[in-house]
SERO-4910 file (N, C-alpha, C, O; in steps of 0.05 Angstrom, whole numbers):
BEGIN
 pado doro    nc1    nc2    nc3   cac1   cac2   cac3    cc1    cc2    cc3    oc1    oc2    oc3
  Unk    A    -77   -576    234    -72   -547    237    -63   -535    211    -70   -512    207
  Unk    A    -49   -546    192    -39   -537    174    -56   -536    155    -49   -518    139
  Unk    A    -81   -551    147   -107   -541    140   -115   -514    145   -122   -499    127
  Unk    A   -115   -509    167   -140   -482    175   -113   -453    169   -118   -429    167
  Unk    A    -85   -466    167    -70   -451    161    -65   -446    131    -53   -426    122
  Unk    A    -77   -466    116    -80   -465     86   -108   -448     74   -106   -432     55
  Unk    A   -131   -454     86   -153   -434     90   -149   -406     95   -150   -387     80
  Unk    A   -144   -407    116   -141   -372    128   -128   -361    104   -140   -343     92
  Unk    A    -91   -372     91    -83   -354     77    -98   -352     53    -93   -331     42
  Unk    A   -118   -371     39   -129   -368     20   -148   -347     23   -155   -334      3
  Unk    A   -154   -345     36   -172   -315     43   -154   -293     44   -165   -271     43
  Unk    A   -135   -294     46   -123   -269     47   -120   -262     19   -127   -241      8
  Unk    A   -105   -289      6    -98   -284    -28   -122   -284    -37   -118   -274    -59
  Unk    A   -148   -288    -36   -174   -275    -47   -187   -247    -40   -202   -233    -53
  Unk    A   -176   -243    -17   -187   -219    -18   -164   -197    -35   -172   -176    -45
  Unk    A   -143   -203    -36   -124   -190    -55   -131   -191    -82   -131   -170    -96
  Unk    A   -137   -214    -92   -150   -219   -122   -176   -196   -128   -181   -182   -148
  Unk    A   -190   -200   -103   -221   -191   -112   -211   -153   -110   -222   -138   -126
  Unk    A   -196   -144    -94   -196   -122    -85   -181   -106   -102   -188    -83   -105
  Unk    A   -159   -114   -116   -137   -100   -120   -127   -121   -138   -111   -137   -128
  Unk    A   -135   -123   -170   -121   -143   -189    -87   -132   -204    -75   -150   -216
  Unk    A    -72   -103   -204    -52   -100   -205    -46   -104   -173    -26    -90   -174
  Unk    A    -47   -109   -159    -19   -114   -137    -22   -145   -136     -3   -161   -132
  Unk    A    -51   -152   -140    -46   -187   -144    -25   -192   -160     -3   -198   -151
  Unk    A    -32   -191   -190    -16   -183   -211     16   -190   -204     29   -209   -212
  Unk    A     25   -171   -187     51   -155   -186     66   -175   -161     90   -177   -157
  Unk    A     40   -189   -145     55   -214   -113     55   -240   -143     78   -250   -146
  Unk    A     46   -245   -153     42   -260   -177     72   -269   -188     80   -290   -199
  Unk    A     89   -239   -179    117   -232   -202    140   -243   -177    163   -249   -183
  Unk    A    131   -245   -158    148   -250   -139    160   -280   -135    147   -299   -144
  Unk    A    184   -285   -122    191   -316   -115    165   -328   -103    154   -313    -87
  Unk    A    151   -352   -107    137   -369    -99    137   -366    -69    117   -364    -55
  Unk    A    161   -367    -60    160   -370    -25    160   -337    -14    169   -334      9
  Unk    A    155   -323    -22    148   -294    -16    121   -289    -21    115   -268     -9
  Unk    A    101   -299    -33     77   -287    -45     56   -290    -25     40   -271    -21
  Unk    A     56   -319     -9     33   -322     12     33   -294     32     15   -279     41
  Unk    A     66   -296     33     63   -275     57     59   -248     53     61   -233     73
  Unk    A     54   -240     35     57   -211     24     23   -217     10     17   -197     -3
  Unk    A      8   -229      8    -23   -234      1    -26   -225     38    -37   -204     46
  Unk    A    -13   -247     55    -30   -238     87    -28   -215     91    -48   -205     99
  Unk    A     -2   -195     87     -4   -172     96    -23   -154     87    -32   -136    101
  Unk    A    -35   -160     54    -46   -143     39    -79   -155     49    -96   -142     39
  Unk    A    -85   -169     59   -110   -180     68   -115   -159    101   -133   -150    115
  Unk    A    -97   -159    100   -103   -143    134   -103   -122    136   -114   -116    157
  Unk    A    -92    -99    119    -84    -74    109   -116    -62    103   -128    -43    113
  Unk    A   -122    -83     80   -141    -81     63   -167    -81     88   -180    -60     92
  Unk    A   -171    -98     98   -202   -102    122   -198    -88    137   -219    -84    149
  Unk    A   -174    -72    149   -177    -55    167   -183    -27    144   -197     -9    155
  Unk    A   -177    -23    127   -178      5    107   -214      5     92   -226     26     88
  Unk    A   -229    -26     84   -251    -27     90   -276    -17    118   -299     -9    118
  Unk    A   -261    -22    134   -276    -16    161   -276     17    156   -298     27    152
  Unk    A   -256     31    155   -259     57    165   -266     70    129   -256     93    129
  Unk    A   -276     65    106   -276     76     92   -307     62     70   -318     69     49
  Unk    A   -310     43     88   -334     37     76   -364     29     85   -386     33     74
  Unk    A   -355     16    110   -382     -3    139   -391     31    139   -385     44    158
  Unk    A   -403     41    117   -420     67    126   -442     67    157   -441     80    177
  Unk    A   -460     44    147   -479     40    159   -477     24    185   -499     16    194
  Unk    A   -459     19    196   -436     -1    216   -427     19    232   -426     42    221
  Unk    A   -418     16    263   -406     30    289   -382     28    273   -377      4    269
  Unk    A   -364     42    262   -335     39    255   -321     45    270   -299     36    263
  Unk    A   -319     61    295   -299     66    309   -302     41    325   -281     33    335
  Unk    A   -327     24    329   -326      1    348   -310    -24    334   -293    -37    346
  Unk    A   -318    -28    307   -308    -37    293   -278    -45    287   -265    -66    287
  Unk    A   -272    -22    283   -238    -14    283   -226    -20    311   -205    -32    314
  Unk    A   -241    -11    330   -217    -24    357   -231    -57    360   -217    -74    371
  Unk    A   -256    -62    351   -248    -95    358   -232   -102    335   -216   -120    340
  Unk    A   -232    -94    313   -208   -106    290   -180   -107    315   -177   -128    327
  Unk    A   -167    -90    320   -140    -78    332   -142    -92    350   -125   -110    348
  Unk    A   -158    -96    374   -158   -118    388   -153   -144    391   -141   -155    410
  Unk    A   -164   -157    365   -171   -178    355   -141   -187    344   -129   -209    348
  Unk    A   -130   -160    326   -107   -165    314    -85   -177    331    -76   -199    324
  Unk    A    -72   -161    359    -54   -169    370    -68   -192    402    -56   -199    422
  Unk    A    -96   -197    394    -89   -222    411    -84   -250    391    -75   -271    398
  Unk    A    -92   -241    364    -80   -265    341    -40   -266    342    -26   -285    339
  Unk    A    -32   -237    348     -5   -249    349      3   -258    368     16   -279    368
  Unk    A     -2   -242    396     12   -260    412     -1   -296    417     15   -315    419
  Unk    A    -25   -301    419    -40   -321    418    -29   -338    398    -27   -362    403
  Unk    A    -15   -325    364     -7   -343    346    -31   -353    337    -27   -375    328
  Unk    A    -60   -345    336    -76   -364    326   -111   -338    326   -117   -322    344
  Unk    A   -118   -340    312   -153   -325    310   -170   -343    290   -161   -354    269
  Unk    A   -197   -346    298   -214   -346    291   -215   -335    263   -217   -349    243
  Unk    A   -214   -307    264   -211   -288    244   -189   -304    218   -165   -307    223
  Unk    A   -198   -312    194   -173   -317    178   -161   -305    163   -150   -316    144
  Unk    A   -158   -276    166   -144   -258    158   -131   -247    177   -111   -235    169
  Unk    A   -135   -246    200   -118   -235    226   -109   -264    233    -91   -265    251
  Unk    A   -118   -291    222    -93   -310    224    -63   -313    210    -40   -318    216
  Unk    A    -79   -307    189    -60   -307    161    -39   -284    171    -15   -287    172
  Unk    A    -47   -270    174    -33   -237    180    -13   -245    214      9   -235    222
  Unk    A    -26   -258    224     -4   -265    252     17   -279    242     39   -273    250
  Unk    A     14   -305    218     31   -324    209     59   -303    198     83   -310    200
  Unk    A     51   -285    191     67   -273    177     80   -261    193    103   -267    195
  Unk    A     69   -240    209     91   -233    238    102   -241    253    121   -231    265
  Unk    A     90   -262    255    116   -284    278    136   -297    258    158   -301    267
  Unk    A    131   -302    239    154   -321    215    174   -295    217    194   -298    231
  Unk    A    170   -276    208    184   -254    206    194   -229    221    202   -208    209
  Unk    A    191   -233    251    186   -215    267    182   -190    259    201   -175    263
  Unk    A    162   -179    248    156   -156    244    146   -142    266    126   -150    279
  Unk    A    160   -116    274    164    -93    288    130    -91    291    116    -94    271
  Unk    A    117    -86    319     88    -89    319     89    -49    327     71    -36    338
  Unk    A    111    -40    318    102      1    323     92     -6    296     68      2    297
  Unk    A     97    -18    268     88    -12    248     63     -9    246     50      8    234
  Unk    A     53    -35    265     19    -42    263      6    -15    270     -7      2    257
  Unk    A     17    -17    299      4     11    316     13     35    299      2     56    306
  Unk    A     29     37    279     22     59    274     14     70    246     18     93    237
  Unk    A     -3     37    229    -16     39    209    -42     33    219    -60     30    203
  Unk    A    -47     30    245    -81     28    254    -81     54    268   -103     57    278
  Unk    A    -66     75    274    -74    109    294    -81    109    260   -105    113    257
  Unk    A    -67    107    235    -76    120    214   -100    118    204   -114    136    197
  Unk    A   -108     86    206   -143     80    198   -162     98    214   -182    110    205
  Unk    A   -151     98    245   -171    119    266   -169    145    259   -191    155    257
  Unk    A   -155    156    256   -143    188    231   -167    189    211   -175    211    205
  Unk    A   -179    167    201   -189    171    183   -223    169    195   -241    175    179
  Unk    A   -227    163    213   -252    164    224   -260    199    235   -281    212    233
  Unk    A   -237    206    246   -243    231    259   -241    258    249   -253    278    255
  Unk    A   -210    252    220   -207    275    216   -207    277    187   -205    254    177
  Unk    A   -209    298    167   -209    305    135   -193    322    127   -192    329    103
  Unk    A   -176    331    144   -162    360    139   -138    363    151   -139    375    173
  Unk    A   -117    356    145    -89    350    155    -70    379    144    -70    385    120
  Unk    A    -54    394    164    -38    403    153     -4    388    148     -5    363    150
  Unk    A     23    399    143     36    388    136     58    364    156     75    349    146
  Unk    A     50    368    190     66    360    201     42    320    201     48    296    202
  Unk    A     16    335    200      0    307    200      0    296    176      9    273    180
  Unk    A     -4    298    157     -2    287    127     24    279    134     19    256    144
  Unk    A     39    281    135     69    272    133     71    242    165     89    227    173
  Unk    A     48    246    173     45    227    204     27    207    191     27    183    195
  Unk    A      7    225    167    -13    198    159     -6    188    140    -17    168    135
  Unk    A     16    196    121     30    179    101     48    149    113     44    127    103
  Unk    A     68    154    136     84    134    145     54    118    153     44    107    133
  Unk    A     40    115    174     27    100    188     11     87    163     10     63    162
  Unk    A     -3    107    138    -18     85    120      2     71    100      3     48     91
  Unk    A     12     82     97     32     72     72     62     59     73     69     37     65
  Unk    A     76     76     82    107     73     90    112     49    109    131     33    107
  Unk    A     87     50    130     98     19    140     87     -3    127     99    -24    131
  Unk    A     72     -2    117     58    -23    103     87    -37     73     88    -60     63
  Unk    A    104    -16     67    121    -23     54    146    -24     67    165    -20     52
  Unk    A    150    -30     98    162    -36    110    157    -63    125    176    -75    135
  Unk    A    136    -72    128    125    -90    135    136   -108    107    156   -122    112
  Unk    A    127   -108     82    142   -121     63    167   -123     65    174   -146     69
  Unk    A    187   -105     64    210   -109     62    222   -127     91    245   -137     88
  Unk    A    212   -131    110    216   -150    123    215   -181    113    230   -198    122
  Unk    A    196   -185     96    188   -208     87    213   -224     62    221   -247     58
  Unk    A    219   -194     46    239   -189     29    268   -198     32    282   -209     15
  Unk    A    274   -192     57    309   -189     69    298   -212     85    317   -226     91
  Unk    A    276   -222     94    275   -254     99    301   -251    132    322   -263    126
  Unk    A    300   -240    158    317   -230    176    345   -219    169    358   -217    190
  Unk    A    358   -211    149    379   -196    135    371   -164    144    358   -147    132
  Unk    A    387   -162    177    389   -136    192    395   -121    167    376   -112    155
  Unk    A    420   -116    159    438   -106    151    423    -92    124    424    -70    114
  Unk    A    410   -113    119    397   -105     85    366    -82     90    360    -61     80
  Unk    A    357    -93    102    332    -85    115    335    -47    118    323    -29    106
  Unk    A    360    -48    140    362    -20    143    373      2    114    366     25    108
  Unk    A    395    -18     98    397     -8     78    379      3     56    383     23     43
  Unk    A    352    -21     53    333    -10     35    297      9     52    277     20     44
  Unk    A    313      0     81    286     17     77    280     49     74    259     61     77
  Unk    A    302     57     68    288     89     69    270     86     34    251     99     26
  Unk    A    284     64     20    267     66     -7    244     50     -2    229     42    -20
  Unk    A    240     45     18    210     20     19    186     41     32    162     40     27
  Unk    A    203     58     49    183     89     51    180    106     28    163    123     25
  Unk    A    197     99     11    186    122     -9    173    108    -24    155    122    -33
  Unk    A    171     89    -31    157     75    -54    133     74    -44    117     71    -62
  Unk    A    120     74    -16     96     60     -3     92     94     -6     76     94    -24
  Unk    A     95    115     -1     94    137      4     85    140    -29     61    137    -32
  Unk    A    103    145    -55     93    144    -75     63    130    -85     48    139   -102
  Unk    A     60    114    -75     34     97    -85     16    118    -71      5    136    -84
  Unk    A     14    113    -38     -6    135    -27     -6    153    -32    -19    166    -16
  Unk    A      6    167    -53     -1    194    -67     -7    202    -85    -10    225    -91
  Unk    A    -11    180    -99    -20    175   -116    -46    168   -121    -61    174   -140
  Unk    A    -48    154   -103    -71    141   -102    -93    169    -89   -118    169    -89
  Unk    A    -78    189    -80    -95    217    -64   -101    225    -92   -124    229   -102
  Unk    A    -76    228   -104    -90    249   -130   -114    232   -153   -127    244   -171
  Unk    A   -115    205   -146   -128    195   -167   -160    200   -158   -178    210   -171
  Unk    A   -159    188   -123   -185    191   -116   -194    212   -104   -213    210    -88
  Unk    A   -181    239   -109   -186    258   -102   -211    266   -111   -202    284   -125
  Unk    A   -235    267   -115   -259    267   -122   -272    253   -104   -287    265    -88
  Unk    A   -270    215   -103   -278    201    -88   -285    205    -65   -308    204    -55
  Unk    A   -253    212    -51   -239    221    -30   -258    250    -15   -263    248      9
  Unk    A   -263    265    -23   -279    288    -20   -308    287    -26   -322    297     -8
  Unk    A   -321    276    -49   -353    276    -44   -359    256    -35   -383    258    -27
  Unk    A   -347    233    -32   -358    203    -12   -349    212     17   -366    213     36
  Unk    A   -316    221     22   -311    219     61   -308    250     67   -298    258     88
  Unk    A   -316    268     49   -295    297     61   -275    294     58   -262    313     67
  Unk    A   -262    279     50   -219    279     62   -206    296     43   -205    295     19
  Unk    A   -196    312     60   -174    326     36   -147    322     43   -134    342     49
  Unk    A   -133    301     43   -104    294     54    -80    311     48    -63    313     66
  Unk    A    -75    324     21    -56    343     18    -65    372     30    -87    382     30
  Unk    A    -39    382     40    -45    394     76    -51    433     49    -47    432     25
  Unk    A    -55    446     58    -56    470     42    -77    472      8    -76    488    -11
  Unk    A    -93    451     14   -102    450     -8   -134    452     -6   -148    448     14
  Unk    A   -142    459    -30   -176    467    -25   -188    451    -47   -177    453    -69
  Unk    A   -209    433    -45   -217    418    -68   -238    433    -81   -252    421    -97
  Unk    A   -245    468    -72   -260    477    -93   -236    494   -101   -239    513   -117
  Unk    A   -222    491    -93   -205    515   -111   -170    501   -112   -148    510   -104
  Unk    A   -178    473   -126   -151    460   -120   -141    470   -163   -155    464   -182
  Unk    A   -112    488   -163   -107    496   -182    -85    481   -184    -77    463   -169
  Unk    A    -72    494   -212    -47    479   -218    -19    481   -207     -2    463   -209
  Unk    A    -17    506   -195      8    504   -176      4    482   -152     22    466   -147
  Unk    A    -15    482   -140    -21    465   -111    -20    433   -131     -1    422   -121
  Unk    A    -30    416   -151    -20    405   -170     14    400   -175     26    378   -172
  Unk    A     20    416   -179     55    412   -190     67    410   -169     86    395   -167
  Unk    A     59    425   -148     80    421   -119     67    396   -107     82    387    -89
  Unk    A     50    384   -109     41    357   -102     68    330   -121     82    314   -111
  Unk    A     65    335   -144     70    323   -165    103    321   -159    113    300   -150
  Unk    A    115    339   -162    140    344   -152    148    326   -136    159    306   -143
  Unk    A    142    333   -108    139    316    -91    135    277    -86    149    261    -73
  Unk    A    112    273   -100    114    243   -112    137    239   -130    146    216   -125
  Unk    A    153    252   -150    172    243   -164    199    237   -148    216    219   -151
  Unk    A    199    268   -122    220    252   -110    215    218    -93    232    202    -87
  Unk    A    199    217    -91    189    189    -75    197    169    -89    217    155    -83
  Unk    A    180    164   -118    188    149   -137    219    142   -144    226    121   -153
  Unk    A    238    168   -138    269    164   -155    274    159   -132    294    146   -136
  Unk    A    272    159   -116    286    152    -85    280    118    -84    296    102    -75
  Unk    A    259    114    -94    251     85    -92    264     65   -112    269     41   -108
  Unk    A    268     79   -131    276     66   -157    302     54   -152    310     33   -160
  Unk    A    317     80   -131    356     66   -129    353     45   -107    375     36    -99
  Unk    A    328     32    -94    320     21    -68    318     -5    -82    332    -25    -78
  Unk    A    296      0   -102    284    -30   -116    312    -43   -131    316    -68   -134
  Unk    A    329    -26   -138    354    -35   -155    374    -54   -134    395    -65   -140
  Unk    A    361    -55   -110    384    -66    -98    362    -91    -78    373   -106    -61
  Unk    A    344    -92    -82    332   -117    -73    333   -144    -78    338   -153   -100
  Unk    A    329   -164    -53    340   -195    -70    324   -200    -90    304   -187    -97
  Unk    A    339   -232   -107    324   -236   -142    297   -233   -132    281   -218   -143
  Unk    A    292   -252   -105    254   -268   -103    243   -238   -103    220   -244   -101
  Unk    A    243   -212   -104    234   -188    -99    229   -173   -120    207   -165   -126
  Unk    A    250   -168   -132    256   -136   -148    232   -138   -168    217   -119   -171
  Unk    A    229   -165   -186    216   -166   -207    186   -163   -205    171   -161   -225
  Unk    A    178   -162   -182    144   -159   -179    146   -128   -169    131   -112   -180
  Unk    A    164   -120   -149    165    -97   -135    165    -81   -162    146    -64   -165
  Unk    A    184    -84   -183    191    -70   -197    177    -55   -224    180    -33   -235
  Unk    A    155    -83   -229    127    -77   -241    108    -67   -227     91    -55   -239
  Unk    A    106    -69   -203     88    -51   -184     89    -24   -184     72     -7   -181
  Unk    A    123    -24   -189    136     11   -191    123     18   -209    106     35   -205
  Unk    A    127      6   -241    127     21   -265     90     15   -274     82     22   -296
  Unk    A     78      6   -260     46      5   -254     39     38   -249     24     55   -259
  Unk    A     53     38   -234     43     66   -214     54     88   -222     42    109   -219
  Unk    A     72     89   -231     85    103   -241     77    116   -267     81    140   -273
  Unk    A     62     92   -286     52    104   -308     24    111   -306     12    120   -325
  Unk    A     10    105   -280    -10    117   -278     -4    156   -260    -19    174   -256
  Unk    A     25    153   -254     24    172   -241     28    197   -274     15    218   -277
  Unk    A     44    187   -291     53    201   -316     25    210   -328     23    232   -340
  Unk    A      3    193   -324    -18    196   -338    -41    222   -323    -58    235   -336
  Unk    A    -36    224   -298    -47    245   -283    -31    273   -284    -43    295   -283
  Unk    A     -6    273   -287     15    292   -285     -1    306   -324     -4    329   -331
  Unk    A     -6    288   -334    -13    301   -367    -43    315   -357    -52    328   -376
  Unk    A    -54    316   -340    -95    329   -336    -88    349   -332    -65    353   -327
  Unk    A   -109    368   -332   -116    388   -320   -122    381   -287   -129    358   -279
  Unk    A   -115    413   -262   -129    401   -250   -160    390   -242   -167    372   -227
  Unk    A   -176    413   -260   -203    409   -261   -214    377   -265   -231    363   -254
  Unk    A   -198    375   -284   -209    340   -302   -202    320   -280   -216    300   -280
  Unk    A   -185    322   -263   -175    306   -250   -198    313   -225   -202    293   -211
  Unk    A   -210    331   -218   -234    323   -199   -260    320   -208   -279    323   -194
  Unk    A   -260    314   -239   -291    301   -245   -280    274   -249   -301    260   -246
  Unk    A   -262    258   -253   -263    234   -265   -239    217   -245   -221    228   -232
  Unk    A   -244    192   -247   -216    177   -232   -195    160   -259   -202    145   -277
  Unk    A   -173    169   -254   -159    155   -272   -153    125   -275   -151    114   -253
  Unk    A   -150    111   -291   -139     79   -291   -123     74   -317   -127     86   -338
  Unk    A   -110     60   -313    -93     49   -332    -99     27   -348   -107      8   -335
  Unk    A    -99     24   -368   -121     -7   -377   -107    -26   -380    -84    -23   -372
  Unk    A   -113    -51   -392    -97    -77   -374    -79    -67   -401    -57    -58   -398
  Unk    A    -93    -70   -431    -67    -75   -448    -35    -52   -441    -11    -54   -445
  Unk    A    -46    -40   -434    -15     -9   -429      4    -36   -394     27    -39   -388
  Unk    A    -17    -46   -383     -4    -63   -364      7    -79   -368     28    -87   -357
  Unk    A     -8    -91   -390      9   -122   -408     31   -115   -424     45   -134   -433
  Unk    A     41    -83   -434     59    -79   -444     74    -70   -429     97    -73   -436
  Unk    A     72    -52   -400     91    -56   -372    100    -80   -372    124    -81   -373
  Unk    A     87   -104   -370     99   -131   -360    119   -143   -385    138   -158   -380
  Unk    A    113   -135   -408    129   -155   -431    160   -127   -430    181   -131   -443
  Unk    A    157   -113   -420    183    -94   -428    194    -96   -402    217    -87   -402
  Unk    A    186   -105   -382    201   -113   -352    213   -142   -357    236   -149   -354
  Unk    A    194   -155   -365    208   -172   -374    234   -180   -390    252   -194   -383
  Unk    A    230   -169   -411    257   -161   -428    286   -153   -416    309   -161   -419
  Unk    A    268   -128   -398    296   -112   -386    313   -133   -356    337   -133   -348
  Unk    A    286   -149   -345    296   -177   -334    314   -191   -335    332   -198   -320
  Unk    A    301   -197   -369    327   -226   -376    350   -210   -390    366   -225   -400
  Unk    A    359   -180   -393    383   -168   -396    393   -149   -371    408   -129   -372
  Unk    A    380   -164   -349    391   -151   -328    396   -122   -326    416   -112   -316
  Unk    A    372   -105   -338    375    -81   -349    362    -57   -328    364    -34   -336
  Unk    A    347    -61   -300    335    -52   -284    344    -29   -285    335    -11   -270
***
């Protein structure tokens, strides 16, 4: 058994590698006995966010409920076929992770089949369900059953998962609109998205970010140091969008290049070994 349990998670940590080489990167920075489990979550996140944003040519709403299906007869069963909804059960039962998170980062994948145009009470419903639990789901893994800690850091484990997904709106905001229609920020027009609707977006992510930042400062050692380059990943890609126009920012997608990453990692480092977070 512990074979097909060594398989499954290796699919999870490959599909993390192949999909997403900074958050590989950044589980990379983490204690050794934290990383499997935080690859399964990101393997399951990831194939359910595939289904509804890419199987163009694929039934996706069929798709998506046999994923969801599939998912919680792997937890209670403890076991799937599927080795990414295995990998991904291993991790919820080790850790009892809260299954409203699941349910309510899969209504978000279905959100994304039906709808493109959120005002502010839904955007604020489709941020927790894609993002916010998904970095609550981590922080479970993090506090390792530490009640006490868990509740203390998670309002920063919503903002930080909240920062990334908004980031990630303004980057693929182009994508996002001539590939699915989606316009996720609620009051906004992508032919006539200007620079005030811009800055009050922007705004907004910074409080996420500083809210996150006093969160990451207080996480255990096996944590902070990958969490913490993940922050200042995103963060300097967020600095780098906050400098565009908004025009420029819907012809092109932004990225950060590895060397500006490799000098994130050697100055986290530093501030590491002087305990300087």
């Amino acid at each position: 058994m512990q074979l097909f349990h060594n398989v499954s998670e290796a699919c999870s940590k490959n599909t993390t590698e192949q999909y997403s080489t900074s958050f590989y990167s950044s589980i990379g920075l983490l204690h050794k006995s934290i990383r499997q489990p935080i690859f399964n979550i990101y393997g399951f996140v990831r194939f359910a966010d595939e289904i509804v944003d890419t199987f163009h040519d694929y039934d996706k709403q069929t798709l998506l409920q046999e994923f969801k299906i599939a998912t919680y007869e792997a937890i209670n069963r403890k076991i799937s076929l599927n080795p990414i909804l295995h990998s991904f059960q291993l991790t919820v039962n080790a850790y009892n992770i809260d299954l409203d998170l699941i349910e309510a980062f899969l209504y978000s994948m279905e959100l994304d089949l039906c709808k493109n145009k959120y005002d502010k009470a839904g955007y604020e419903e489709y941020i927790y369900g894609s993002a916010e639990v998904v970095g609550l789901m981590c922080l479970y893994v993090f506090c390792n059953g530490n009640k006490y800690q868990f509740e203390q850091l998670k309002p920063g484990a919503r903002s930080l998962g909240s920062a990334f997904q908004k980031v990630n709106f303004l980057r693929d905001l182009k994508a996002d609109f001539d590939g699915l229609e989606r316009m996720y920020f609620p009051n906004c027009d992508f032919k006539n998205f200007i620079k005030e609707d811009k800055d009050a977006i922007e705004a907004d992510i910074q409080k996420d970010f500083d809210n996150a930042y006093q969160a990451i400062l207080q996480l255990p050692l096996s944590a902070k140091f990958g969490v913490y380059v993940a922050y200042k990943y995103y963060l300097s890609l967020f600095k780098k969008i906050k400098k565009m126009q908004p025009q420029n920012i819907l012809n092109q997608r932004v990225r950060i290049p590895d060397y500006i990453k490799a000098v994130i990692l050697a100055k986290a480092s530093i501030r590491s070994q002087f305990n300087q977070f």
